[in-house]
C-alpha positions as CSV (number, residue, x, y, z in Angstrom):
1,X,17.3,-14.9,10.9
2,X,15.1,-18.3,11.9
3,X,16.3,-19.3,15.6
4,X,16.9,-22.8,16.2
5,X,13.9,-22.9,18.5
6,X,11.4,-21.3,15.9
7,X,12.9,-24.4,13.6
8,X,12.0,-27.0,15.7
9,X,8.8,-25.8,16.2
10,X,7.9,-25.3,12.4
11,X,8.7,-28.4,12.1
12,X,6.4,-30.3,14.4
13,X,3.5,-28.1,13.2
14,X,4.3,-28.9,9.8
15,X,4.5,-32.9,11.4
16,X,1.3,-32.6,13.0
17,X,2.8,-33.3,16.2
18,X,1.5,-30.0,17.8
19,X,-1.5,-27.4,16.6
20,X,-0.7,-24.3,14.5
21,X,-1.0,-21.1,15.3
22,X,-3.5,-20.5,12.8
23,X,-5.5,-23.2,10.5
24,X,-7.8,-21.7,7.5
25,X,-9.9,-24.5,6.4
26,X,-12.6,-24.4,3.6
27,X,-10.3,-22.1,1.3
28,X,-9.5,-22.7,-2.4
29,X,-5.8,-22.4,-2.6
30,X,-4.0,-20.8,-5.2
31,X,-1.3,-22.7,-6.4
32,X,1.2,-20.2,-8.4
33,X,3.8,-23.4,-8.6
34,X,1.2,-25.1,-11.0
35,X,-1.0,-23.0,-12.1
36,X,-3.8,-24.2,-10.4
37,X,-6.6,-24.3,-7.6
38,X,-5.8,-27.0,-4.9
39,X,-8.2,-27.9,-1.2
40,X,-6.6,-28.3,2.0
41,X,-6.0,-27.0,5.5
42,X,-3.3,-24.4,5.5
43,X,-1.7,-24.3,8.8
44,X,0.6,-21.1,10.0
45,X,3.4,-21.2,12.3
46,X,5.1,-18.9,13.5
47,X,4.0,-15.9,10.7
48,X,5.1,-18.9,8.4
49,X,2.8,-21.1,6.4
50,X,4.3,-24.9,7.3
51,X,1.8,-27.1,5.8
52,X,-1.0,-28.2,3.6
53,X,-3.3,-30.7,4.1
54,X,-5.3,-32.0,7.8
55,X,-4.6,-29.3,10.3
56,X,-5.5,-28.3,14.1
57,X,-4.7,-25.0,15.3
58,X,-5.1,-22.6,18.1
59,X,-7.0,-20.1,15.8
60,X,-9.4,-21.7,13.0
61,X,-10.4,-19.3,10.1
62,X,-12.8,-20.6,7.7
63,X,-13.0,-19.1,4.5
64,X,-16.3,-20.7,3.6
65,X,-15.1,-21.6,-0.1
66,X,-13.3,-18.2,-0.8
67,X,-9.9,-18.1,-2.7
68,X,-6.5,-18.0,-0.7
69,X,-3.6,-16.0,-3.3
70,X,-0.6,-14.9,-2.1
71,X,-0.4,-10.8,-1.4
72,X,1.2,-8.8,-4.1
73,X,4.5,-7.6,-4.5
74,X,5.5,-4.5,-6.9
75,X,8.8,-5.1,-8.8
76,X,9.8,-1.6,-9.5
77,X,8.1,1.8,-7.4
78,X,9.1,5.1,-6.3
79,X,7.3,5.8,-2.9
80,X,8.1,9.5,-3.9
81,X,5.9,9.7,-6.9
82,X,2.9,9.0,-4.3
83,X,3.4,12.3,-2.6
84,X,2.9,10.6,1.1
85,X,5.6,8.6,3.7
86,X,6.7,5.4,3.2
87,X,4.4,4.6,6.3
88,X,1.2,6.1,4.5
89,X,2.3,4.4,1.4
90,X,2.2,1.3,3.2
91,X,-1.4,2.0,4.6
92,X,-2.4,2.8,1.4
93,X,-1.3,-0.7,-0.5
94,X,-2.1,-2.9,2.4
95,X,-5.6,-2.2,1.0
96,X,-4.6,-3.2,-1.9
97,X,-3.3,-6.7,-0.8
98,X,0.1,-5.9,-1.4
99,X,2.7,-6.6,1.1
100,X,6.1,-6.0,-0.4
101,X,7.7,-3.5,-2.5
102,X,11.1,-3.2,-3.9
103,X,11.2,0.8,-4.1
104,X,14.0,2.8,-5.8
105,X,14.3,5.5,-4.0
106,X,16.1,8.0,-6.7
107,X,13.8,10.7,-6.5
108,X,14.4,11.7,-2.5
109,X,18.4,10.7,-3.5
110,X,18.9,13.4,-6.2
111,X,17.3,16.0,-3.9
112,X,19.6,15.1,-0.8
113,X,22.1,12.4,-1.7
114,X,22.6,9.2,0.7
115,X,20.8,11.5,3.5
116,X,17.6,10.6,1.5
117,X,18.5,6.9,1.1
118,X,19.3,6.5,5.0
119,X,15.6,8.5,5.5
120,X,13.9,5.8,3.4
121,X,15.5,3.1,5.1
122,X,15.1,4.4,8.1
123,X,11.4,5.4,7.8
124,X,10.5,2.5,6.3
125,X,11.4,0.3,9.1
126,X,9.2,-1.9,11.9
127,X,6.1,-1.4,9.9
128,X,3.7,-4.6,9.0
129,X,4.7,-4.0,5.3
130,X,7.8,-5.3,4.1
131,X,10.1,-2.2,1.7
132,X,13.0,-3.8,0.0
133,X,15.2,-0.8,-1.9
134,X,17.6,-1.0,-4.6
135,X,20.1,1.9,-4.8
136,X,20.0,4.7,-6.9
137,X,22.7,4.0,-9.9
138,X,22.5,7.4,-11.6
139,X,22.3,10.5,-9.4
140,X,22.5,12.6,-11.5
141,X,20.5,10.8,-14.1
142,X,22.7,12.7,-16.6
143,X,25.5,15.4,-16.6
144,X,23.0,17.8,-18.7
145,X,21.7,18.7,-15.9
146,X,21.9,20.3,-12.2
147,X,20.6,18.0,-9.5
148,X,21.3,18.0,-6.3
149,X,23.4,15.4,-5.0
150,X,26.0,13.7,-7.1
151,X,26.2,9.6,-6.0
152,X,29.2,7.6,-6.9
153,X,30.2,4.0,-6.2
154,X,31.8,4.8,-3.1
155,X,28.4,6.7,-1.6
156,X,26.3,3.7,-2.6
157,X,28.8,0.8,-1.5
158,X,28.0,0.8,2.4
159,X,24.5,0.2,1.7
160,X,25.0,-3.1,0.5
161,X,24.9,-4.5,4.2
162,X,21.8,-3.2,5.2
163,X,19.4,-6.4,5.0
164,X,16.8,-4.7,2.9
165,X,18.9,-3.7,0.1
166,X,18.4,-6.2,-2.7
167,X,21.0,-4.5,-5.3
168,X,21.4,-1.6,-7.9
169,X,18.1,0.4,-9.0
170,X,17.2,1.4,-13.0
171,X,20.6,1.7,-14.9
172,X,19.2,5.0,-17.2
173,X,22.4,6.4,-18.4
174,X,23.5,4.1,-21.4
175,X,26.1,5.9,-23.0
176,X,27.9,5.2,-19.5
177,X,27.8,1.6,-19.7
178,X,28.2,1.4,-23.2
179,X,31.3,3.4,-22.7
180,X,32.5,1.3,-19.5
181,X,32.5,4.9,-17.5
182,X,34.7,4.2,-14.4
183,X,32.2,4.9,-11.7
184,X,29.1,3.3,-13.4
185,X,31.7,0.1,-13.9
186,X,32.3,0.3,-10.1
187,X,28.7,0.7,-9.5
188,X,27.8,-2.4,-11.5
189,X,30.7,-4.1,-10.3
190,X,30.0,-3.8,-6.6
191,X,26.8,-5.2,-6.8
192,X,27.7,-8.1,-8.9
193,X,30.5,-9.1,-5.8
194,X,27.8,-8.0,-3.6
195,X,25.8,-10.8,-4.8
196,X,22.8,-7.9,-5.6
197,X,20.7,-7.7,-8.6
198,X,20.7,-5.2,-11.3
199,X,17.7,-3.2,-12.4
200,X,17.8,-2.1,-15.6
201,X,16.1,1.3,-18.2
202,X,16.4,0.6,-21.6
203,X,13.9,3.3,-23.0
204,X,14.6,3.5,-26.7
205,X,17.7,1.1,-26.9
206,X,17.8,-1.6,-29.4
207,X,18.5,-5.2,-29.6
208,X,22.0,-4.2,-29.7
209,X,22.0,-1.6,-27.4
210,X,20.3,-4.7,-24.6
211,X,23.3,-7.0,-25.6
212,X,25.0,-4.5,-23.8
213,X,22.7,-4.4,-21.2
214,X,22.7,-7.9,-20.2
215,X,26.2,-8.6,-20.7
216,X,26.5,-5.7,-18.4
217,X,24.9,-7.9,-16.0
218,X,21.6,-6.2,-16.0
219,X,18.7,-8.4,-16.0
220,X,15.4,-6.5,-15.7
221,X,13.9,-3.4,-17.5
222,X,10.4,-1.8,-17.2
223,X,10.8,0.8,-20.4
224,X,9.2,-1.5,-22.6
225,X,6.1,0.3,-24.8
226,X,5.7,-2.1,-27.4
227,X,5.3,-6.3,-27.7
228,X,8.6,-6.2,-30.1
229,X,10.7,-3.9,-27.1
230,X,9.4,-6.7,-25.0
231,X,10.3,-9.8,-26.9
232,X,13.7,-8.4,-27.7
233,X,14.6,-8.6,-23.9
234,X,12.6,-11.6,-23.1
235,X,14.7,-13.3,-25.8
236,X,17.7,-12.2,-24.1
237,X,17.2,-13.3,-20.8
238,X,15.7,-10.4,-19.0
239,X,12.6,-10.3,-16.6
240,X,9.8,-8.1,-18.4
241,X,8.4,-5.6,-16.2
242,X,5.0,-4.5,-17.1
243,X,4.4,-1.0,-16.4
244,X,1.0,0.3,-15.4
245,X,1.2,3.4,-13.6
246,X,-0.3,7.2,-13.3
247,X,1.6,8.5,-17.4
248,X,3.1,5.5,-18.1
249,X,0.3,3.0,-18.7
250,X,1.7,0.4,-21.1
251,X,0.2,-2.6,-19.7
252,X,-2.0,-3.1,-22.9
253,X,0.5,-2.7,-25.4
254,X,2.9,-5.5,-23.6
255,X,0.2,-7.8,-22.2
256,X,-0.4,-9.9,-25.6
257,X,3.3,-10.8,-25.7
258,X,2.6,-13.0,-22.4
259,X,1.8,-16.5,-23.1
260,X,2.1,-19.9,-20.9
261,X,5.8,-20.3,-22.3
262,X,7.3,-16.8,-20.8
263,X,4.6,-16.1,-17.9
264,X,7.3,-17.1,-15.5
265,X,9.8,-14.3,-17.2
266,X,7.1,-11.7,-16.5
267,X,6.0,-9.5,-13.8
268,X,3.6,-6.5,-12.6
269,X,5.3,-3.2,-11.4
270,X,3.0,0.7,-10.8
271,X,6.8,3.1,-11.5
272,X,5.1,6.0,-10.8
273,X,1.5,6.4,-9.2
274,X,0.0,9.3,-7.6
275,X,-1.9,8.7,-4.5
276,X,-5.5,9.4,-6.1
277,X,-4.9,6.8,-8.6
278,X,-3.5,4.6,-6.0
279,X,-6.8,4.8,-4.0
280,X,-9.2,4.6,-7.0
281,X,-8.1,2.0,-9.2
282,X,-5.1,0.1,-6.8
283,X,-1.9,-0.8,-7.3
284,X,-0.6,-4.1,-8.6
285,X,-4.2,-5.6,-8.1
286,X,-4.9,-3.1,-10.7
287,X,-2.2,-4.4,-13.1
288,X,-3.8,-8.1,-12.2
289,X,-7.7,-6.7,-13.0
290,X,-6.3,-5.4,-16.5
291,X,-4.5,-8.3,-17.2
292,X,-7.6,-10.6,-16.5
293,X,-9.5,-8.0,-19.1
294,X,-6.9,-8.4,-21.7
295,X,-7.6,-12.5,-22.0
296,X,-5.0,-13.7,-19.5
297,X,-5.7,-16.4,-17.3
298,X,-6.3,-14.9,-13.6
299,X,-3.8,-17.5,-12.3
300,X,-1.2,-16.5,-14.3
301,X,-1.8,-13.2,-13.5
302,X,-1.4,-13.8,-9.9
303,X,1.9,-15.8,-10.8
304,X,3.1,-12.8,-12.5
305,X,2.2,-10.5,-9.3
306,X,3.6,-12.5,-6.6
307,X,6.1,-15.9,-7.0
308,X,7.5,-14.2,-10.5
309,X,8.3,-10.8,-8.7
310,X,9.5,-13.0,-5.8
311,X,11.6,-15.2,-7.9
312,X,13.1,-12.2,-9.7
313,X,14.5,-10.2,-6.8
314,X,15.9,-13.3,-4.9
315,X,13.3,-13.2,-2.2
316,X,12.9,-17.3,-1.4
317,X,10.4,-16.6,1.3
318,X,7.5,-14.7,-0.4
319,X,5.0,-15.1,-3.6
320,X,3.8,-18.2,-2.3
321,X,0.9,-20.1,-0.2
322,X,3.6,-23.0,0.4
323,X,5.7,-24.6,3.7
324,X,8.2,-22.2,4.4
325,X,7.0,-19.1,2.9
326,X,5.5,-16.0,4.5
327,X,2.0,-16.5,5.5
328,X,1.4,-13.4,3.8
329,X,-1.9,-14.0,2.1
330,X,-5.5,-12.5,0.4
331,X,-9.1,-13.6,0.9
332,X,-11.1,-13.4,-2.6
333,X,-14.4,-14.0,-3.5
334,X,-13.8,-14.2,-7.0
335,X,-10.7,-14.4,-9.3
336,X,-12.1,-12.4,-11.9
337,X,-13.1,-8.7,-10.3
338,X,-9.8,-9.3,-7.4
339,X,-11.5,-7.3,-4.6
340,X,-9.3,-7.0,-1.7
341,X,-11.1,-8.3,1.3
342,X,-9.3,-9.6,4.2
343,X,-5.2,-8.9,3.8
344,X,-3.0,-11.1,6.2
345,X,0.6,-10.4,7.2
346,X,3.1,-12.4,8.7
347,X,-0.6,-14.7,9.4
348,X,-2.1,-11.7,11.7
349,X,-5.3,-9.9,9.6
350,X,-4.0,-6.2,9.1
351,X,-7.3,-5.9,6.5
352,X,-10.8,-6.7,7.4
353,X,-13.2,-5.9,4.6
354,X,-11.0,-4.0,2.8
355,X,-10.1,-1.9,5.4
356,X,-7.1,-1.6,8.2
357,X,-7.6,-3.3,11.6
358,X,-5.4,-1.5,13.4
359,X,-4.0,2.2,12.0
360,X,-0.7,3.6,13.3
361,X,1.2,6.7,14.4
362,X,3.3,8.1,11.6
363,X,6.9,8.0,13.4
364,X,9.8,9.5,11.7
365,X,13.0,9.8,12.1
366,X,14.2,12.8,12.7
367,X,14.4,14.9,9.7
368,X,17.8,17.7,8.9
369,X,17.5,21.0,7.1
370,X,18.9,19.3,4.3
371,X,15.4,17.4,4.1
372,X,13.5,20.1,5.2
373,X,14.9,23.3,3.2
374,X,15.7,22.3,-0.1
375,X,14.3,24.8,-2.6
376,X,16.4,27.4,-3.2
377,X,16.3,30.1,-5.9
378,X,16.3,34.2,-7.0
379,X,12.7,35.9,-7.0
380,X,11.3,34.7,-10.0
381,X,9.9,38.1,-12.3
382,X,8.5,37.8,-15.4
383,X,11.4,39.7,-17.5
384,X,13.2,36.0,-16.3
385,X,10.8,33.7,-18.5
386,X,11.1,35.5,-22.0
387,X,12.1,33.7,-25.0
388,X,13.7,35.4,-27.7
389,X,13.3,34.1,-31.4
390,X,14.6,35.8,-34.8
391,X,12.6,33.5,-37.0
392,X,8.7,32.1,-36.4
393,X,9.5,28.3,-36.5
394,X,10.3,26.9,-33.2
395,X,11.6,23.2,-31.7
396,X,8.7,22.2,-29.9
397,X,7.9,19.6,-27.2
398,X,4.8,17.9,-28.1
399,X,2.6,15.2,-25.3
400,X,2.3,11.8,-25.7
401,X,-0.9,11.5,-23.4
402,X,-0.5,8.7,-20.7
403,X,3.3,7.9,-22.2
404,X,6.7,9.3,-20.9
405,X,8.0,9.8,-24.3
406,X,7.3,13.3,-26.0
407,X,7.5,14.5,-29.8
408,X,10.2,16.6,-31.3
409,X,7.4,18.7,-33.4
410,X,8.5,21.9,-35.3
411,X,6.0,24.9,-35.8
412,X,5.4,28.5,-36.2
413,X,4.8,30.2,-33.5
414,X,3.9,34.2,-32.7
415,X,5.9,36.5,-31.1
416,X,5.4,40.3,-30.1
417,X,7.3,42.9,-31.8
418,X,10.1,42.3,-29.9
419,X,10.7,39.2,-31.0
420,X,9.4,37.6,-27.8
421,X,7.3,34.2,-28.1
422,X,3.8,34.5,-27.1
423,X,2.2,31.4,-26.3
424,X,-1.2,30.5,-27.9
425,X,-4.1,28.9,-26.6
426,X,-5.4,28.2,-30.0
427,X,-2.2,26.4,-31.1
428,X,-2.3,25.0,-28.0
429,X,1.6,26.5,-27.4
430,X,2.5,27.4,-23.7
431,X,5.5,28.4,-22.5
432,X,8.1,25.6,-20.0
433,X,10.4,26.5,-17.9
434,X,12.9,24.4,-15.2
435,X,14.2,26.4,-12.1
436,X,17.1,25.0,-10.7
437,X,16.4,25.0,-7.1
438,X,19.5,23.0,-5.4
439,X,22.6,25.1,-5.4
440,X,21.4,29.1,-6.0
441,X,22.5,28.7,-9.5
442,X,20.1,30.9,-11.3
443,X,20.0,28.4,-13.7
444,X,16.6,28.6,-15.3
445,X,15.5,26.6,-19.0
446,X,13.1,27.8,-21.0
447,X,10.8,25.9,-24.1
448,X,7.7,25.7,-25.7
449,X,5.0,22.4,-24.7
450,X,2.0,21.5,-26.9
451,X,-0.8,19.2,-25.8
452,X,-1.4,20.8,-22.3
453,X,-4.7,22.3,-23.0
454,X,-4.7,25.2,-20.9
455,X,-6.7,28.3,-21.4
456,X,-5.2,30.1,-19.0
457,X,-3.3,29.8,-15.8
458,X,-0.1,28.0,-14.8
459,X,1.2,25.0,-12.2
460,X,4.2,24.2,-11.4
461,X,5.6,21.8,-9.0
462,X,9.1,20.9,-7.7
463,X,8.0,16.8,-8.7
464,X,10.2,16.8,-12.0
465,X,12.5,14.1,-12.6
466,X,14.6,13.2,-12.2
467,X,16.7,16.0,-10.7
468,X,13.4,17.4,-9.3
469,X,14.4,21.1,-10.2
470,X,11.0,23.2,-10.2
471,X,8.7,22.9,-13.7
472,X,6.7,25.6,-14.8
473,X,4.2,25.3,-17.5
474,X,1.5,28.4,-18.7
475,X,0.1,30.5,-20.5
476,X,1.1,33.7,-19.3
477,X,4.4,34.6,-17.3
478,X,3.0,36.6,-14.8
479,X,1.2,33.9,-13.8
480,X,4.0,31.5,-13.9
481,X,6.3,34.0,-11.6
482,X,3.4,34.2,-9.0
483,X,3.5,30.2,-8.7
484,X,7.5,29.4,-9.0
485,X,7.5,32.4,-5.8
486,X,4.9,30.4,-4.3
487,X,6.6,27.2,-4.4
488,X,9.7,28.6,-3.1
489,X,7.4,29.9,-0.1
490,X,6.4,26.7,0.6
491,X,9.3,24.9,0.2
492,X,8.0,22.5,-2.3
493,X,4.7,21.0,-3.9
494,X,2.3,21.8,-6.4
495,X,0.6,24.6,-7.2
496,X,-2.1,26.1,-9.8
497,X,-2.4,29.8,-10.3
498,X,-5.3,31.7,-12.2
499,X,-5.2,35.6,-13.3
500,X,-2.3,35.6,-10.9
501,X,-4.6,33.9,-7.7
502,X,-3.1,30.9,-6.3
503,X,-6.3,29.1,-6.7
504,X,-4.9,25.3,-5.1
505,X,-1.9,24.4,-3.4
506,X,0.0,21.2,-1.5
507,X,2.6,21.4,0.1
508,X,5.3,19.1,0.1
509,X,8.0,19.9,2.6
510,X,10.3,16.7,2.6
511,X,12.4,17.0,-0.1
512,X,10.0,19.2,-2.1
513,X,8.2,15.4,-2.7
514,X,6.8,14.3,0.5
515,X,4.0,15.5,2.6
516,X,4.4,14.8,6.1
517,X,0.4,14.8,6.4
518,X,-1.8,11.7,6.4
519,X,-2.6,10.1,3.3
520,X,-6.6,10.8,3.4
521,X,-5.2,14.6,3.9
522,X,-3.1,14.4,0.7
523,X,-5.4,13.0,-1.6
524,X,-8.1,15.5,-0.8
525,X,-5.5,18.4,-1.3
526,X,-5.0,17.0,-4.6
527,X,-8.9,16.9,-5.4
528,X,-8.7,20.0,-5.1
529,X,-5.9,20.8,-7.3
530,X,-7.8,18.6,-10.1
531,X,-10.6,20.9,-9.4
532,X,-8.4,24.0,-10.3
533,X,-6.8,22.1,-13.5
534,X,-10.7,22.8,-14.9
535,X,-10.3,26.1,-14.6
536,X,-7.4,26.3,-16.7
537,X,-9.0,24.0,-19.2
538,X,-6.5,21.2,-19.0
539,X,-6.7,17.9,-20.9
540,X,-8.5,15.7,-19.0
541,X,-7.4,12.4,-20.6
542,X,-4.2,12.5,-18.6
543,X,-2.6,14.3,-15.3
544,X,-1.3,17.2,-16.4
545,X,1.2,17.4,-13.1
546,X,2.4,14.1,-13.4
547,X,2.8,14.8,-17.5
548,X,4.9,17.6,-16.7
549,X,7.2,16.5,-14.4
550,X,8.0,13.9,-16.8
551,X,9.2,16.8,-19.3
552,X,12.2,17.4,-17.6
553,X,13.4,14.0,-17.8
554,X,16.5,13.7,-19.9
555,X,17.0,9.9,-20.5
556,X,13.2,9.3,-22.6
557,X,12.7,10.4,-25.6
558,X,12.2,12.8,-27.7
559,X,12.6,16.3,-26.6
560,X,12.6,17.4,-22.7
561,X,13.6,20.5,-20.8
562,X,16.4,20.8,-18.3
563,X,17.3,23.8,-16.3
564,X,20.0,23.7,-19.2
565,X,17.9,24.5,-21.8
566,X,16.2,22.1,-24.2
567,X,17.1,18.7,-24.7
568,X,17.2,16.3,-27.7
569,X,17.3,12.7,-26.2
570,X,18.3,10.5,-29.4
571,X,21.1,12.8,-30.0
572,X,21.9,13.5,-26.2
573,X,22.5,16.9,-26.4
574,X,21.0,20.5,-26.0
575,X,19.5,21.6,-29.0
576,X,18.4,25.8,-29.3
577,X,14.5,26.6,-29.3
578,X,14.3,28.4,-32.7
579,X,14.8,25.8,-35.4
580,X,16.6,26.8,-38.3
């Protein structure tokens, strides 16, 4: 809260009756009100911008006929899906000129409940980097599977007062809105007389089924793959989020739907994005670069990744270079190749040249078994992973490379004289399985995945949404024991294993998610774990761990895996592997 004080003082910098804090002269403003480039002095108050125009201030920058934009904001994330802290994470995007996330932090949540929201929160706090959360709305994602926490109304209601809580994360289970479930009506319900925004998941729903959706009250959704998915919810009053992340990259496919009558209805959000992809190509300056490709105009662009995101999730004080707003602001040289130079928070430079001025200690809260010690399980032995089939044709779950949805394929396969499957390298068949790896059920699902690539090997990591239950995909079960034993070892991560070697390894020992390591320390752990995918002979048009831990995710379509067995997503229910 603004004290009275600080007030009066932005207001007689903003008068001109006493000298900023900080003045940047010579910039070309970026105007995301109109759409255009304005001049003037930009005077800073107080970590506020007050004023455009003549300026004096105690600190002059000149930016010598460079670009002023607003920093970035990302409209839908899952700090999880990085690997690293929330604090990394932050390092990590500062570089990237964003500032501000709004994070759903349903990944940590179905691993440990409201102990893994309050560890977000609470992690996430005094950093130069502003998190904003929206709570989890279906843990579990669905009852046709075991995860390890169980949210209802009740557990999410207190978090409503914490400041940084803007409202209720991606609604994924339709049939329990459609159906006006209790719980999921309180859930919706409290946030509405919260005064909190909705977030919505409409993957595969149709016009119809988003009548529901925004009558419900739900005004966002980031599942669109095609320009019609995306009309339909412009046309009904929704915020498109454009997704361009590590498997979901549908920025393409949406961005010719944008034009200079819906721009404002539009914004930029990663979902998912690994920490290597996050330090090569960026994150929502990423989504702005392709944009720029693709033939829209680089100002609306920058709309679309700072006042719309702003606008959309309530936040009056950010997406803007404007009296009043956050001086939270990017130096570019050009509007065309959006290299990151110099990132300013709060008016104080935390990136010089693309790189951090001042680092900082990682300090987390203190951390229960029940962040720590979370995979549990039996010793995994091959007789565990067989499949028995009576006939040769078989359901099959077939890749979509860089896309979330997966094919319902049916095929012969071989099997031994026993009737086992065998998987085939030259069919490209390998063998799935999902551990559970909460409770000590036992509970293990087994399938058949095409489009992996392997030639021999397995991984497996305990990343596999949503209820993060260990996935297992290879060519051999042997090899597929030795790396669900070696995950249990380490108590999470991702592993590769080769003529039954573990060959690469990281370990993620919060939640089974999170390293606890430096960022620079993760991503070259996972170099090296790209450098073992060779040996296998994986498909190098897409990530192969992010790909999998996609397959056990029971709310996209087609076909997925659950430790329940396999799962048929348009008719939401188990279906048996041998097809009749």
């Amino acid at each position: 809260m603004m004290e009275r004080n600080q007030l009066v003082r932005r207001i007689s910098v903003a008068a001109g009756s006493e000298p900023a804090d900080t003045v940047i002269k010579n910039g070309k403003i970026i105007d995301v009100f109109n759409g255009e480039v304005i001049q003037g002095d930009v005077a800073i108050s107080g970590g506020y911008f007050v004023g455009i125009g003549e300026y004096e201030g105690k600190n002059v920058i000149d930016a010598k006929g460079r670009y002023l934009s607003p920093t970035f904001i990302d409209g839908h994330v899952h700090i999880e899906s990085s690997m690293i802290t929330a604090s990394e994470f932050a390092k990590v995007l500062l570089q990237h000129g964003v500032t501000t996330v709004i994070a759903d932090p349903h990944e940590i949540a179905n691993v440990t409940g409201t102990i893994g929201i309050q560890y977000m929160l609470d992690s996430s706090e005094s950093l130069p980097f502003d998190f904003y959360f929206m709570l989890p709305s279906c843990v579990p994602a669905t009852e046709f599977e075991n995860s390890g926490a169980n949210l209802t109304a009740e557990d999410l209601k207190p978090f409503y007062q914490h400041p940084r809580v803007l409202g209720l994360a991606e609604v994924m289970n339709f049939p329990a809105v459609v159906q006006a479930d209790p719980d999921m009506i309180d859930k919706l319900t409290d946030a509405v007389q919260a005064g909190k925004k909705i977030d919505g998941h409409a993957a595969g729903l149709t016009a119809k089924d988003i009548n529901v959706y925004t009558a419900a009250g739900i005004r966002t959704d980031h599942e669109s793959t095609t320009a019609a998915d995306a009309k339909e919810r412009l046309k009904r009053g929704m915020y498109l989020m454009i997704r361009e992340g590590t498997v979901a990259k549908d920025l393409q496919s949406l961005i010719a739907i944008v034009n200079e009558r819906n721009a404002r209805r539009c914004l930029f959000v990663t979902d998912d994005k690994h920490i290597d992809d996050l330090i090569h190509d960026g994150s929502i300056d990423h989504n702005i670069r392709l944009a720029i490709k693709s033939g829209i105009p680089p100002i609306t662009a920058i709309q679309m990744a700072t006042i719309n995101a702003a606008e959309c999730f309530g936040l009056k004080d950010k997406g803007a270079i404007a009296p009043g707003y956050k001086a939270d602001f990017i130096v570019l040289d050009d509007l065309k190749s959006i290299a990151i130079g110099d990132v300013f928070k709060d008016g104080k430079m935390v990136i010089e040249n693309g790189l951090l001025v001042n680092d900082w200690n990682e300090s987390l809260p203190a951390e229960s078994d029940l962040l720590r010690k979370t995979v549990w399980f039996a010793e995994v032995t091959k007789n565990h992973l067989t499949i028995s089939l009576n006939r040769s044709k078989a359901n099959i779950i077939e890749i979509i490379p860089n896309s979330l949805v997966t094919r319902h394929v049916i095929e012969d396969v071989s099997t031994c004289e026993q009737g086992l499957f065998q998987p085939s390298i030259v069919a490209d068949q390998l063998k799935l399985a999902v551990i559970e790896r909460h409770h000590l059920t036992n509970q293990i699902g087994l399938g058949i995945v095409k489009g992996l690539g392997f030639t021999s090997g397995a991984i497996a990591t305990t990343i596999a949404h949503d209820s993060h239950n260990l996935i297992i995909a290879g060519t051999n079960d042997h090899d597929m024991a030795v790396a669900a034993n070696t995950i249990k070892n380490m108590q999470g991560g991702l592993v590769v294993v080769n003529h039954g070697e573990v060959i690469a390894s990281l370990e993620l020992p919060i939640a089974g998610l999170m390293s606890d390591r430096p960022y620079h320390e993760v991503y070259s752990n996972l170099n090296d774990l790209h450098l073992a995918l060779k040996k296998l002979g994986a498909n190098k048009h897409f990530n192969p761990f992010l790909t999998i831990s996609f397959l056990a995710l029971p709310v996209i379509p087609e076909l997925k895996l659950t430790d329940k067995g396999l799962f048929q997503v348009s008719q939401f229910k188990h279906i048996p592997i041998q097809s009749s």
